[in-house]
C-alpha positions, 0 to 999 in steps of 0.5 A: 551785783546780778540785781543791780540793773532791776534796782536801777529800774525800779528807782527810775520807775520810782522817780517816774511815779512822781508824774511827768509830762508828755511833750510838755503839755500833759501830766502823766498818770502817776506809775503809768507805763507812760510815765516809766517809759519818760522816765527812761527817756523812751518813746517819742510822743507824736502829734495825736492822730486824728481819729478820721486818719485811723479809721482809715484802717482796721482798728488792731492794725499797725497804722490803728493798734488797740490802745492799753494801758501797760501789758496788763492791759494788754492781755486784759483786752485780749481776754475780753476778746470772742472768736465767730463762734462765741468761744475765747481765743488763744493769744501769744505776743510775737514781740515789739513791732516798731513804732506806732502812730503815737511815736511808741513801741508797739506790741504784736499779739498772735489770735488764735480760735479754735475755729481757725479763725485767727489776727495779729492784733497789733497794740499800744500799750502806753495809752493808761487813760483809754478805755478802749471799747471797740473790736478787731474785725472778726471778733466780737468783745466783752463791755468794760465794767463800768468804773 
């Protein structure tokens, strides 16, 4: 009886692989994190933000958190990450912050180098078709791998 709220997870998550939309108007891609989150009833997907509107704040911020796709991407994109000084930092996620620009919860991840440079790097990890190339101020960032 102990095992029965994973199974109703993952046959949501299973009905989520099929696709789904977002706000009707986009299919999802198949087992994203975006598609288990519609599956749950989760989120609300808000109008895209222009990218004028967030710009006009530090990418990694809260009003402009780095776009992943799912936790994986999330710690994928922190280990691309360089501190001043050319060496990777340390990162640890402080929890879920509240909602982003996109209508989804966000993510806080403490960056720690062994400098003493540090951020809080806010992220959305409902984003599965977003390579994200840029960086956080102060750091610097490996390339993605070509596809």
């Amino acid at each position: 009886m102990r095992n029965l709220p994973a199974v109703v997870l993952l046959a949501l998550a299973g009905c989520a692989s099929t696709g789904g939309t977002n706000s009707g108007n986009e299919d999802l891609p198949s087992g994203s994190p975006e598609a288990i989150m519609a599956a749950l009833g989760g989120g609300s997907p808000r109008p895209t933000p222009s990218q004028a509107e967030l710009d006009q704040h530090p990418h990694g911020s809260r009003e402009n958190p780095v776009r992943v796709g799912g936790p994986g991407g999330e710690r994928a994109y922190l280990a691309r990450l360089r501190c001043e000084d050319g060496r990777y930092p340390e990162f640890e996620r402080d929890g879920s912050v509240g909602v982003g620009p996109w209508g989804y919860i966000m993510d806080a991840y403490s960056v720690v180098c062994a400098s003493g440079q540090k951020a809080t790097v806010f992220m959305d990890m409902y984003h599965s078709r977003h390579r994200e190339e840029r960086t956080v101020p102060g750091f610097t960032i490996e390339p993605l791998a070509p596809n």
